[in-house]
KOLTI-823166 format. One record per atom (N, C-alpha, C): atom name; y, z, x; residue number from 1; residue in one letter. Coordinates in steps of 0.05 Angstrom, whole numbers. Each point is the difference from the previous one (the first is absolute). Example, Ala and Ser with C-alpha at 12.3 -4.5 7.8 and 13.67 -1.06 7.14 Angstrom:
<sites>
+-------+--------+--------+--------+-----+--------+
! atome !     c2 !     c3 !     c1 ! num ! residu !
+-------+--------+--------+--------+-----+--------+
!     N !   -114 !    156 !    264 !   1 !      A !
!    CA !     24 !      0 !    -18 !   1 !      A !
!     C !     24 !      0 !     18 !   1 !      A !
!     N !     21 !    -14 !     -7 !   2 !      S !
!    CA !     24 !      1 !     16 !   2 !      S !
!     C !     22 !     14 !    -15 !   2 !      S !
+-------+--------+--------+--------+-----+--------+
</sites>
This chain:
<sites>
+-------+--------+--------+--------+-----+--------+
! atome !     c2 !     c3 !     c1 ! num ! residu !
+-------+--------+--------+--------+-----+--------+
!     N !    305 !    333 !     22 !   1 !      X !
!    CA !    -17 !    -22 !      8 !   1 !      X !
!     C !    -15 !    -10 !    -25 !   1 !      X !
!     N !      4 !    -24 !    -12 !   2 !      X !
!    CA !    -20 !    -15 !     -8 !   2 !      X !
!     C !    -27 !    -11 !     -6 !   2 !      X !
!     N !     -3 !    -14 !     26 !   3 !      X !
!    CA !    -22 !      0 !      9 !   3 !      X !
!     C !    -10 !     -3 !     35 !   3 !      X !
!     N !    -19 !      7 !     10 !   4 !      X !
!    CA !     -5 !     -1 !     21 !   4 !      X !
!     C !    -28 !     -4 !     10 !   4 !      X !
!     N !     -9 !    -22 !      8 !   5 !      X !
!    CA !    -32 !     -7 !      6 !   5 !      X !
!     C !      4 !      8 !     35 !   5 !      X !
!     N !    -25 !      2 !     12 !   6 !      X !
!    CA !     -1 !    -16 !     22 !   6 !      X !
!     C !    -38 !    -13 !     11 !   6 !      X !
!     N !      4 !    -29 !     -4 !   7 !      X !
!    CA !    -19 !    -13 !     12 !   7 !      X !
!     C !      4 !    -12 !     15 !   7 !      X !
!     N !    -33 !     -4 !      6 !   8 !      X !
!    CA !     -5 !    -17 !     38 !   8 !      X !
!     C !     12 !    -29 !    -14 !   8 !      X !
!     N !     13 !    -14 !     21 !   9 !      X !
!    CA !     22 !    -22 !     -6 !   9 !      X !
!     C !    -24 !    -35 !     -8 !   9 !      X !
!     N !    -20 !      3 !     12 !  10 !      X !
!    CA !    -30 !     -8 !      4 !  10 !      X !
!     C !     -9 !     -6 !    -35 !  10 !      X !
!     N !      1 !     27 !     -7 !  11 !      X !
!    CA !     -6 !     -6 !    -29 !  11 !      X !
!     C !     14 !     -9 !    -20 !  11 !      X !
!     N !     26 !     11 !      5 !  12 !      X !
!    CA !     24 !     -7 !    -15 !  12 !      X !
!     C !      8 !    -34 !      4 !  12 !      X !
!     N !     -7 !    -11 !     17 !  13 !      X !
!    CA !      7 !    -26 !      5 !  13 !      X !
!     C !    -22 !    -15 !     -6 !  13 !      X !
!     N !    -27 !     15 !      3 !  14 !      X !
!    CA !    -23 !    -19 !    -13 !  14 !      X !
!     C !      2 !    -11 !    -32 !  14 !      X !
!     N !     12 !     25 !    -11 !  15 !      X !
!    CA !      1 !     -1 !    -33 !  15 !      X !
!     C !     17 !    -18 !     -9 !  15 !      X !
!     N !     24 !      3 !     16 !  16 !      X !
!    CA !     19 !    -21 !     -3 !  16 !      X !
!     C !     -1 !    -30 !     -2 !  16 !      X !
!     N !    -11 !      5 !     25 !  17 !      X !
!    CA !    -12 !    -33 !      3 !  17 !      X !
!     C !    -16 !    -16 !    -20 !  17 !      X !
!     N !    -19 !     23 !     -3 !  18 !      X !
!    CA !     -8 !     -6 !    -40 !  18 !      X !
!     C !     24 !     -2 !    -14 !  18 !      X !
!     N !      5 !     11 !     -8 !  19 !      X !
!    CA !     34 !     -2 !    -26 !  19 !      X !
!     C !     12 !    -26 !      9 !  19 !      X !
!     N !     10 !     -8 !     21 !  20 !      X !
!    CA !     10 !    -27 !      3 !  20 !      X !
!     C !    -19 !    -22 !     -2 !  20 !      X !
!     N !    -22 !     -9 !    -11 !  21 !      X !
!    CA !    -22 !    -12 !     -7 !  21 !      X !
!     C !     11 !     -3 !    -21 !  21 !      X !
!     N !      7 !     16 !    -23 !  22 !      X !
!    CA !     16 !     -9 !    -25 !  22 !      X !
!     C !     20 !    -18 !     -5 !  22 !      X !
!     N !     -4 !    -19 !    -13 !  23 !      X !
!    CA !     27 !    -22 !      9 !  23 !      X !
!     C !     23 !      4 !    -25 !  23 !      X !
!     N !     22 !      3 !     12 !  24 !      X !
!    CA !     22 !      3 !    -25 !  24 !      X !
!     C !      9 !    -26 !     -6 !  24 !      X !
!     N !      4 !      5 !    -30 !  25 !      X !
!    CA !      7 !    -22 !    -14 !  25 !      X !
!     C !     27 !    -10 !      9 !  25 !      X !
!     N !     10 !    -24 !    -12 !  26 !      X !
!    CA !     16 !    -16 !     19 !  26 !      X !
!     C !     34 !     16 !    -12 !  26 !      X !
!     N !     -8 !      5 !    -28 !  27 !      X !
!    CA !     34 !     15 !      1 !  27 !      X !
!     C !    -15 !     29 !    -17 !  27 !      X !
!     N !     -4 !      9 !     24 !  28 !      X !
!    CA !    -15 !     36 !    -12 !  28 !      X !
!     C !     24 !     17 !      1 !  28 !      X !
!     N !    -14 !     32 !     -6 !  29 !      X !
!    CA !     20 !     18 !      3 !  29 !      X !
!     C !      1 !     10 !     24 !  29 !      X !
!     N !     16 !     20 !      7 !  30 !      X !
!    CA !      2 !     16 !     23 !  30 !      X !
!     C !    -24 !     14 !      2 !  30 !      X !
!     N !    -24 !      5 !    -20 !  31 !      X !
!    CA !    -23 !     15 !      4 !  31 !      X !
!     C !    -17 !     -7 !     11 !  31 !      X !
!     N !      2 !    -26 !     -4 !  32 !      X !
!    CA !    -28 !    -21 !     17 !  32 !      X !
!     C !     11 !      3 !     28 !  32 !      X !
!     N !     14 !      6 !     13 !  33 !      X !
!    CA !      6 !     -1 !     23 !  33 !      X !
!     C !     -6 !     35 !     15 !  33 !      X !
!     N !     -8 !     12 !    -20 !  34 !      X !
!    CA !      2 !     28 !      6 !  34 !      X !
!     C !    -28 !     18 !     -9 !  34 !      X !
!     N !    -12 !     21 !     22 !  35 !      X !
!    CA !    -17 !      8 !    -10 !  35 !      X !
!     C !      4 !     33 !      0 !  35 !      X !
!     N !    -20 !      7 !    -20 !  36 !      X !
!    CA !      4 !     23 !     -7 !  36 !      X !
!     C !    -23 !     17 !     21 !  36 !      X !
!     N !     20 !     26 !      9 !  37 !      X !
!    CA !    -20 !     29 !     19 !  37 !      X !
!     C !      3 !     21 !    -20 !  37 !      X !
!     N !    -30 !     13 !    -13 !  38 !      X !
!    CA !      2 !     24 !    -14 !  38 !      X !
!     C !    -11 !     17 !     10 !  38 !      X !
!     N !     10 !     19 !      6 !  39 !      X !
!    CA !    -23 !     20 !     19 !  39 !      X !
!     C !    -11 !     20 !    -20 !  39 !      X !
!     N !      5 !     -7 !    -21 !  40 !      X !
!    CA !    -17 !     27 !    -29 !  40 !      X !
!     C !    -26 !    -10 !     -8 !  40 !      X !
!     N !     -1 !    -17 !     20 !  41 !      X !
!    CA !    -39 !    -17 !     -6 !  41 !      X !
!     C !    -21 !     26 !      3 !  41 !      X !
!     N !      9 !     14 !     22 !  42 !      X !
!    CA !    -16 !     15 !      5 !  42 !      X !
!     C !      9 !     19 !     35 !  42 !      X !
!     N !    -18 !     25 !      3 !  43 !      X !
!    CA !      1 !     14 !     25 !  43 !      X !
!     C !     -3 !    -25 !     20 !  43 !      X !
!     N !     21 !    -10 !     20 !  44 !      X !
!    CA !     -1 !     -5 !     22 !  44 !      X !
!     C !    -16 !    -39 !    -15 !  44 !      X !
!     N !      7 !     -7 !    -17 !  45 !      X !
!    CA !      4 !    -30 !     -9 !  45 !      X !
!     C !     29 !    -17 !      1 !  45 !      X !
!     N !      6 !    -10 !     -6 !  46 !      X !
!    CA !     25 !    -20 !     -2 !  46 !      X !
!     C !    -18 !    -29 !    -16 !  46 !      X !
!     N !     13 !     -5 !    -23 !  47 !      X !
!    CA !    -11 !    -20 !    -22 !  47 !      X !
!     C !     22 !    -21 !      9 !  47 !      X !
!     N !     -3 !    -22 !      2 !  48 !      X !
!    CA !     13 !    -20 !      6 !  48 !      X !
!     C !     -3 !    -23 !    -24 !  48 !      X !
!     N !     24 !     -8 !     -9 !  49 !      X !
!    CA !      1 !    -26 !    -18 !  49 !      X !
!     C !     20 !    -18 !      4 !  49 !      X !
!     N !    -11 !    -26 !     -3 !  50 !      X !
!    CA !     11 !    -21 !      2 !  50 !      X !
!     C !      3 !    -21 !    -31 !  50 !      X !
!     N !      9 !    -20 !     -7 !  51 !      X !
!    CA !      0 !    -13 !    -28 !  51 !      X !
!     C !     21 !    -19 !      3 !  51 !      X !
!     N !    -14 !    -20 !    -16 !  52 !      X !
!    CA !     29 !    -21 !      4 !  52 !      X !
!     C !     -1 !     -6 !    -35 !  52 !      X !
!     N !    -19 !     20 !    -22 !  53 !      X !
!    CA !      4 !     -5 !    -25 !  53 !      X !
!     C !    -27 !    -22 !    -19 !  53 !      X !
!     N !     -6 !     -8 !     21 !  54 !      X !
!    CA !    -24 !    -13 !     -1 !  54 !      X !
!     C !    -22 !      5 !     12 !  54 !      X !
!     N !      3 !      9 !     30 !  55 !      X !
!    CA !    -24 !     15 !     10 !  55 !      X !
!     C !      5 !     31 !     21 !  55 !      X !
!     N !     -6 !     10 !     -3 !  56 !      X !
!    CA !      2 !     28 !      5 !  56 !      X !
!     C !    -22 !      7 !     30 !  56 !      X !
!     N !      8 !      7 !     22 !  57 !      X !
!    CA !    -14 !     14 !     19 !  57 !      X !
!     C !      7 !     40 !     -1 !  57 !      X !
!     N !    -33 !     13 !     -6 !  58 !      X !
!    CA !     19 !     24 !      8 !  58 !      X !
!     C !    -31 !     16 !     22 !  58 !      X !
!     N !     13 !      8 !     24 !  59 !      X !
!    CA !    -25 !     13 !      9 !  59 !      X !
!     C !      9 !     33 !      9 !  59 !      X !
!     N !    -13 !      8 !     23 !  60 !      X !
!    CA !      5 !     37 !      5 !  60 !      X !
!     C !     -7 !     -4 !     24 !  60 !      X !
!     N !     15 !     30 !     16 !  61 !      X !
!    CA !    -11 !     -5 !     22 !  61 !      X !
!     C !     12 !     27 !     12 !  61 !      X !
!     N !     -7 !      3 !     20 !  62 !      X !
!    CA !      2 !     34 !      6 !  62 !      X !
!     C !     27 !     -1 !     16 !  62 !      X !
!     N !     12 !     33 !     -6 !  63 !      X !
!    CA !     27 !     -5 !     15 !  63 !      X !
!     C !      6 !     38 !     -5 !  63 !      X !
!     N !      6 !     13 !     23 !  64 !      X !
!    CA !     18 !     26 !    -11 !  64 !      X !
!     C !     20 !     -1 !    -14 !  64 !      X !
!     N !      5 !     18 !    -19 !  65 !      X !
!    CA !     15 !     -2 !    -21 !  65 !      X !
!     C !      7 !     22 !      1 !  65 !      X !
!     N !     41 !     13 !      8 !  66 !      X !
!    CA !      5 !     10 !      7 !  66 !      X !
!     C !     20 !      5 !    -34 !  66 !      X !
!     N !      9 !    -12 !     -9 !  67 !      X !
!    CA !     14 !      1 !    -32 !  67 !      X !
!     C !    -18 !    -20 !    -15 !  67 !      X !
!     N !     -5 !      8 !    -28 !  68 !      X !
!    CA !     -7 !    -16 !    -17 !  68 !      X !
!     C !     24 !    -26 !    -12 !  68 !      X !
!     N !     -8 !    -18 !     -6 !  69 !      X !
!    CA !     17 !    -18 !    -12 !  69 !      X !
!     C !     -9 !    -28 !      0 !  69 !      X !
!     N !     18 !    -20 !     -7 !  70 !      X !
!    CA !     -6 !    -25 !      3 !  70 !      X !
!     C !     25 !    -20 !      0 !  70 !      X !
!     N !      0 !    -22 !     21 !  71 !      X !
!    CA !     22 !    -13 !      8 !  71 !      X !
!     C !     -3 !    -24 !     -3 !  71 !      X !
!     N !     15 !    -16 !     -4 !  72 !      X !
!    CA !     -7 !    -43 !     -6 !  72 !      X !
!     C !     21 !    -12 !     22 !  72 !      X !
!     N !    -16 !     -5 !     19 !  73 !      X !
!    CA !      8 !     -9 !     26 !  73 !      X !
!     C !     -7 !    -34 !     -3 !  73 !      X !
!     N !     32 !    -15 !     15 !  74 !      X !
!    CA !     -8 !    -24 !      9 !  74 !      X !
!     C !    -26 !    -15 !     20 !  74 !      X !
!     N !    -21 !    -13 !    -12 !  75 !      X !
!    CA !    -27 !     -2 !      8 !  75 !      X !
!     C !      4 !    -17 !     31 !  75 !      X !
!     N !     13 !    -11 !     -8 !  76 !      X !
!    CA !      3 !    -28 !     31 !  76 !      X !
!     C !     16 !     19 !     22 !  76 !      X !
!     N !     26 !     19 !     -2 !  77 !      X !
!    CA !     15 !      3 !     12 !  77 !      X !
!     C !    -13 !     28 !     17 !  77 !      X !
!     N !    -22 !     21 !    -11 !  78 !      X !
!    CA !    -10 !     15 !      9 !  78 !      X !
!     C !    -20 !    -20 !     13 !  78 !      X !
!     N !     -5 !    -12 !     -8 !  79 !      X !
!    CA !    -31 !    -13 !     19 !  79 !      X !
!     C !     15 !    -13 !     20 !  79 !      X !
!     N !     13 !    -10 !      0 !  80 !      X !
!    CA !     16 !    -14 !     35 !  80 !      X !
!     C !      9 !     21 !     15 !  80 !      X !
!     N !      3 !     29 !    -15 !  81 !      X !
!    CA !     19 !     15 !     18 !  81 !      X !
!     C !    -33 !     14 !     15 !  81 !      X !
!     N !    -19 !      9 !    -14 !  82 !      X !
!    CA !    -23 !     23 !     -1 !  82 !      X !
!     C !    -13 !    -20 !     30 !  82 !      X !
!     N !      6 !    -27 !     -5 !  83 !      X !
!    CA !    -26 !    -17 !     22 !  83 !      X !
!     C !     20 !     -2 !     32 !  83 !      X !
!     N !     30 !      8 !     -1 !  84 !      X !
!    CA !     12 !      1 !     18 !  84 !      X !
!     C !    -11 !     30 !     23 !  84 !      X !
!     N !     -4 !     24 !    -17 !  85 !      X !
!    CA !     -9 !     16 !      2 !  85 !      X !
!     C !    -23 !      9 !     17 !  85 !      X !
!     N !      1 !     13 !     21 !  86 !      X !
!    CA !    -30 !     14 !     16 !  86 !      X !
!     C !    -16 !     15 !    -23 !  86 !      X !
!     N !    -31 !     -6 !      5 !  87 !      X !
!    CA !     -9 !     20 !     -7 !  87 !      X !
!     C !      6 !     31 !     -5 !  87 !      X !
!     N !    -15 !     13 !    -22 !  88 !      X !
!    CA !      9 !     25 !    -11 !  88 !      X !
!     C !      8 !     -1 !    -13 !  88 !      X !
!     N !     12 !     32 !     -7 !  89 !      X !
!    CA !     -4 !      8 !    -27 !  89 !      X !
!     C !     37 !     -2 !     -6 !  89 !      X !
!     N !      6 !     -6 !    -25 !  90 !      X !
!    CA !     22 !     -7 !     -5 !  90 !      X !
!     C !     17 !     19 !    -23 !  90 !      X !
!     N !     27 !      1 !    -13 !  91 !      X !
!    CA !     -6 !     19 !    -18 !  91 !      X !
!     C !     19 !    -15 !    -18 !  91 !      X !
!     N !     -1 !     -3 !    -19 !  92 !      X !
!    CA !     11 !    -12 !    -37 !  92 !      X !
!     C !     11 !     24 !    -15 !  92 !      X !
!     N !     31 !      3 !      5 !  93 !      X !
!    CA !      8 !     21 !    -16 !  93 !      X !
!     C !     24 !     -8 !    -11 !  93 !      X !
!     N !      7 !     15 !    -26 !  94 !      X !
!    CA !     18 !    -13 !    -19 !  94 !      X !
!     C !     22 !     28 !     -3 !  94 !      X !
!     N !     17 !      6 !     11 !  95 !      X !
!    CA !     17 !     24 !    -15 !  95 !      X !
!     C !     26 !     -5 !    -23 !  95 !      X !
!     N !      6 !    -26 !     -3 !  96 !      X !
!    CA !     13 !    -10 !    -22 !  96 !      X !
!     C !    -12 !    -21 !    -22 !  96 !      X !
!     N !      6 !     -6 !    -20 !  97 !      X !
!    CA !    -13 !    -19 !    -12 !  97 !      X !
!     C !     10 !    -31 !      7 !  97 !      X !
!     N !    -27 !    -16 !      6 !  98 !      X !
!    CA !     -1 !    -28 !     10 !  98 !      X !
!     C !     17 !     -6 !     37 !  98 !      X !
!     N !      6 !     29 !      9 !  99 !      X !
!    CA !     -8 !     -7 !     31 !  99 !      X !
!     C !    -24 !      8 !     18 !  99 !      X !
!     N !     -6 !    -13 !      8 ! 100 !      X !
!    CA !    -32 !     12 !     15 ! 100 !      X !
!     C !      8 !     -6 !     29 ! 100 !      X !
!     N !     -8 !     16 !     20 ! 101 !      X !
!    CA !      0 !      5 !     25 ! 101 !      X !
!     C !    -37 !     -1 !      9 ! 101 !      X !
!     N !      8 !    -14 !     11 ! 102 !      X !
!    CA !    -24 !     -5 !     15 ! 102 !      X !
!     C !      6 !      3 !     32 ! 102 !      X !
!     N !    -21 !     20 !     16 ! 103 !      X !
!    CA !      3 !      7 !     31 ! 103 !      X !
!     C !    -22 !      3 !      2 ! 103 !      X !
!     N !      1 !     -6 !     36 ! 104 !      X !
!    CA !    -23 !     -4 !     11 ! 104 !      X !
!     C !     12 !      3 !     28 ! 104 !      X !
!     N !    -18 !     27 !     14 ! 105 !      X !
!    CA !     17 !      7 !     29 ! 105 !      X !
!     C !     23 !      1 !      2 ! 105 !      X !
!     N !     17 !    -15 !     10 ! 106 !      X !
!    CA !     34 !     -2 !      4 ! 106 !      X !
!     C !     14 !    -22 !    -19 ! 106 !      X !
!     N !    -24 !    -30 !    -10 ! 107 !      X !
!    CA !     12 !     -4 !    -12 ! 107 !      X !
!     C !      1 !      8 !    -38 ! 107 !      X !
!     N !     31 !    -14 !     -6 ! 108 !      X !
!    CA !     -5 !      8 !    -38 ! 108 !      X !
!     C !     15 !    -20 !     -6 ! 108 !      X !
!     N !     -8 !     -6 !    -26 ! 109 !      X !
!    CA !     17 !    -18 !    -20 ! 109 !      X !
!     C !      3 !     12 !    -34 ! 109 !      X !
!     N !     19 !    -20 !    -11 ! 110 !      X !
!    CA !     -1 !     23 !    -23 ! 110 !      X !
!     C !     -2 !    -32 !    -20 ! 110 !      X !
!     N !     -9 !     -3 !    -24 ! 111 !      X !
!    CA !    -10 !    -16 !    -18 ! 111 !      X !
!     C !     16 !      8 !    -26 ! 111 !      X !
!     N !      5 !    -26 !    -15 ! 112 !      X !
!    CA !      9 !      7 !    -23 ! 112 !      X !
!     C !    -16 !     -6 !    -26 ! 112 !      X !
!     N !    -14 !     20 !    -11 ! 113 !      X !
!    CA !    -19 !     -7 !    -15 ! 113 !      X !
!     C !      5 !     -4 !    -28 ! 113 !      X !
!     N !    -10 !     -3 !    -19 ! 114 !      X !
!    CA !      1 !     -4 !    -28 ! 114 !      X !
!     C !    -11 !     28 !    -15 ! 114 !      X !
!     N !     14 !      9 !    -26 ! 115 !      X !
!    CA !    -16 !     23 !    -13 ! 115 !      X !
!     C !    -22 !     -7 !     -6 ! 115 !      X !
!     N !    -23 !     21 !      7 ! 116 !      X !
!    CA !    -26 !      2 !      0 ! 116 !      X !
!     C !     -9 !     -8 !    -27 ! 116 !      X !
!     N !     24 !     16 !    -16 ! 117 !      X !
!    CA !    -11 !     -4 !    -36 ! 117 !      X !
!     C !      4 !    -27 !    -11 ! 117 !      X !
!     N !     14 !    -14 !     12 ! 118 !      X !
!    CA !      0 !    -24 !    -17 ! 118 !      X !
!     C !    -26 !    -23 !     17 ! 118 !      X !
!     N !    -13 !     16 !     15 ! 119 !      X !
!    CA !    -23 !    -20 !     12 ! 119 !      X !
!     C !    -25 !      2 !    -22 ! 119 !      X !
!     N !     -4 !    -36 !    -13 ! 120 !      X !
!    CA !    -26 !     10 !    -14 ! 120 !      X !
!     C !    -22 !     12 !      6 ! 120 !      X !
!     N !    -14 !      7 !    -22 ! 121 !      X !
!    CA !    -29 !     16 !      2 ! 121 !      X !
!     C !    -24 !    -31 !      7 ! 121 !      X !
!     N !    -11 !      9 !     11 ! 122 !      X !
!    CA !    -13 !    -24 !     20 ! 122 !      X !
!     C !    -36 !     -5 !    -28 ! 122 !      X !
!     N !     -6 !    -26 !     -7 ! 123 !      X !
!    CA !    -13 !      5 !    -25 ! 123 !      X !
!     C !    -25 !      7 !      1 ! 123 !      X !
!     N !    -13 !     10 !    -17 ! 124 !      X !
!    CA !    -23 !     10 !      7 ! 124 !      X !
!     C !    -19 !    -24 !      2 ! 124 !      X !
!     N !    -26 !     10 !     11 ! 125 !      X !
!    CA !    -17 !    -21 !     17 ! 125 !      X !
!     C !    -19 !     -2 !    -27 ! 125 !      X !
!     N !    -15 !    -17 !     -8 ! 126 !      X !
!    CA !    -12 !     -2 !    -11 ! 126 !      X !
!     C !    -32 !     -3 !      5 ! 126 !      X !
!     N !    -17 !     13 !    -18 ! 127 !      X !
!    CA !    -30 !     -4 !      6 ! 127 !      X !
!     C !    -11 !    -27 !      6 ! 127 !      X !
!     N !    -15 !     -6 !     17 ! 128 !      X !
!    CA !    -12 !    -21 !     11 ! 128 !      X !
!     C !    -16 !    -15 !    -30 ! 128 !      X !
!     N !      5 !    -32 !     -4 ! 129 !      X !
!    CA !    -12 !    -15 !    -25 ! 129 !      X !
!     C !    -34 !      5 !     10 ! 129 !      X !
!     N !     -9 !    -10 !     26 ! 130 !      X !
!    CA !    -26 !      9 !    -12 ! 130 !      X !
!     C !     -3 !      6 !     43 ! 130 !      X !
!     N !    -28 !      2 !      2 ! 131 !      X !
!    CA !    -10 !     11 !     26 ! 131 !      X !
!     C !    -21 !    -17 !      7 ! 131 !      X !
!     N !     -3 !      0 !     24 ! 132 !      X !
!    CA !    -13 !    -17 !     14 ! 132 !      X !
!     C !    -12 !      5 !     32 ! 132 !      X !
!     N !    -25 !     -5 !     16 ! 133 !      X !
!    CA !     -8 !      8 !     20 ! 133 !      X !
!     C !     25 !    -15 !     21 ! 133 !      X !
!     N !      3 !      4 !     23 ! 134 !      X !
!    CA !     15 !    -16 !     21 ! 134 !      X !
!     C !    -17 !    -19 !      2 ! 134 !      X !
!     N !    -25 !     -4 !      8 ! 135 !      X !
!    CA !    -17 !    -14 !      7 ! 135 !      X !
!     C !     -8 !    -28 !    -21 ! 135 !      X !
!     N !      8 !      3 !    -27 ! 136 !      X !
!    CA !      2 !    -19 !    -14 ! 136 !      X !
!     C !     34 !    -17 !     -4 ! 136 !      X !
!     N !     17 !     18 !     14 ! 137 !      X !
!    CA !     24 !    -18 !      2 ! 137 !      X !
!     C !      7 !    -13 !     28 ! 137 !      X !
!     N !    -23 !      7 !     20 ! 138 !      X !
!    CA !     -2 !    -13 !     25 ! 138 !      X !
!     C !    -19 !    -21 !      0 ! 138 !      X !
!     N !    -21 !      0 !    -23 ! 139 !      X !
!    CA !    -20 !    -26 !     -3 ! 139 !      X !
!     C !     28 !    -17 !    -18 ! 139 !      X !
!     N !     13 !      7 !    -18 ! 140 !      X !
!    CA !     10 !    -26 !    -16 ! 140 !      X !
!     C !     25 !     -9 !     14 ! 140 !      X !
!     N !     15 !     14 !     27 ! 141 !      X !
!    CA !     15 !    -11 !     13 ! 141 !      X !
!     C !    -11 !    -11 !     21 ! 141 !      X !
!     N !    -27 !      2 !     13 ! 142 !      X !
!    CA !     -4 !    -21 !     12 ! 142 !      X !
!     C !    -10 !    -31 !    -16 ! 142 !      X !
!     N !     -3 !      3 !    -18 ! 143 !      X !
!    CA !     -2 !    -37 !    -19 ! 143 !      X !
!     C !     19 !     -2 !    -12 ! 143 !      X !
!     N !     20 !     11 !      7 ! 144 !      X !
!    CA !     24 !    -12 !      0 ! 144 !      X !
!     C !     14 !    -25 !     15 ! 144 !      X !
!     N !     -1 !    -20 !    -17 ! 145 !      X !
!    CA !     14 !    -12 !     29 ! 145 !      X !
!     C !     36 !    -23 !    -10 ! 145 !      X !
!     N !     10 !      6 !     19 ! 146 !      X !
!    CA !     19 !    -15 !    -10 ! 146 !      X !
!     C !     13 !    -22 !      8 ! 146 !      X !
+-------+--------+--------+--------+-----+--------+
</sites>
């Protein structure tokens, strides 16, 4: 085995729904269409990334982690299958390279994913130019007017 997560389907589809917020470019690669599950983030994490090369989503989110690893799953084609889905907990396991099985109760499907390694490194964030109260960017957006 590969890899093997299992999270509530709830979270896994919340995140997603972020990642498809990313808009791919009009003649992208197969990456932009695909996001990356690493479960070596941490005990009982799963690091999620998305990128279309220009802007990068990556967040975390809790999930049992039954094998360590990481998989680059089609973003749109898991999120139509995950929202078809009842509540609960679901399970993401890989025992070959670039097929992923995904089950849940009785039903399963299996995904053809992309190697993990050729998914870029998502870029690092940069320190904030300068800082500011909320309360002074809520006085200059209300005299705003357009």
């Amino acid at each position: 085995m590969l890899f093997a997560i299992r999270p509530s389907r709830r979270a896994l589809l919340a995140e997603l729904s972020l990642a498809l917020s990313i808009p791919p470019h009009k003649f992208g690669s197969a990456v932009e269409t695909h996001v990356l599950l690493d479960s070596t983030a941490g005990v009982g994490r799963i690091s999620l990334q998305a990128t279309n090369f220009d802007e990068s989503f990556e967040s975390t989110f809790n999930a049992q982690v039954d094998v360590l690893g990481r998989v680059a799953l089609p973003t749109r084609k898991l999120h139509d299958y995950l929202r078809q889905l009842p509540d609960g907990d679901i399970t993401i396991s890989a025992s070959e390279p670039h097929v992923i099985i995904v089950r849940s109760g009785r039903s399963m499907t299996r995904f053809t994913g992309l190697d993990p390694d050729a998914f870029p490194s998502a870029k690092p964030v940069c320190e904030p130019i300068f800082r500011f109260r909320s309360e002074i960017l809520a006085a200059a957006l209300r005299r705003t007017r357009f």
